[in-house]
N, C-alpha and C positions, 0 to 999 in steps of 0.2 A: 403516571408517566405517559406523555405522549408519541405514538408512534409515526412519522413522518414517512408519504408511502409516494412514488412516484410512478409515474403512469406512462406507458408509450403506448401511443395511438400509429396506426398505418391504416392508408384511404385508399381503396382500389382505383387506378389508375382508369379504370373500364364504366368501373358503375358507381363510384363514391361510398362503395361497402367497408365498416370499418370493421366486420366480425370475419376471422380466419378460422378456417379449417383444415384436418391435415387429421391422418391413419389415428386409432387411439393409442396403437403401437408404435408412433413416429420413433425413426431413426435422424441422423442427421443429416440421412440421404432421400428423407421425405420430401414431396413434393406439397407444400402449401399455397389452399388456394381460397380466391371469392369466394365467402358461403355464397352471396347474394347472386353473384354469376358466374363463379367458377373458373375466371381467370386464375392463370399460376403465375404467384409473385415469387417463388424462389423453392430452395432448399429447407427444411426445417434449422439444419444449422447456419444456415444463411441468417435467416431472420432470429436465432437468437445471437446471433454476434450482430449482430444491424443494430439490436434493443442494448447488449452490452455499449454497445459504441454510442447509441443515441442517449444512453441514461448517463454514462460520463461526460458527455457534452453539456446536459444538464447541470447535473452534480458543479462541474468546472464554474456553471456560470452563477449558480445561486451561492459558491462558496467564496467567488470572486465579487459579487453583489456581500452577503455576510462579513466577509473578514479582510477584504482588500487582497488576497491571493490566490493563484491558483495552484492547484494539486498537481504535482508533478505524479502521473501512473505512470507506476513501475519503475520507476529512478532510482537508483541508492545515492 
């Protein structure tokens, strides 16, 4: 069985660093930042609803490439 895995990248606006850091105990009122220069791009729950949103943008488009539709999230 193969597992299909996707990936979101984010590039510091500052210094082109794509490795984040953030408390080992992040809340969602963590502050993450540049490893490389330690700009702060957001909230920890900022950037994971950023990667929820970026990976369904995704998802939309390789399933619209695959099957001719797109995924209605969260419709009944």
């Amino acid at each position: 069985m193969s597992e299909d895995q996707l990936t979101v990248t984010f590039e510091c606006k500052e210094c082109g660093g794509t490795i984040l850091t953030t408390d080992d105990d992040a809340t969602d009122e963590s502050i993450v930042k540049c490893k490389s220069c330690g700009f702060e791009f957001c909230t920890y729950g900022e950037l994971k609803a950023k990667s929820v949103e970026l990976a369904k943008a995704e998802i939309d488009k390789l399933t619209k490439s695959a099957l001719g539709i797109k995924p209605t999230w969260g419709k009944k």
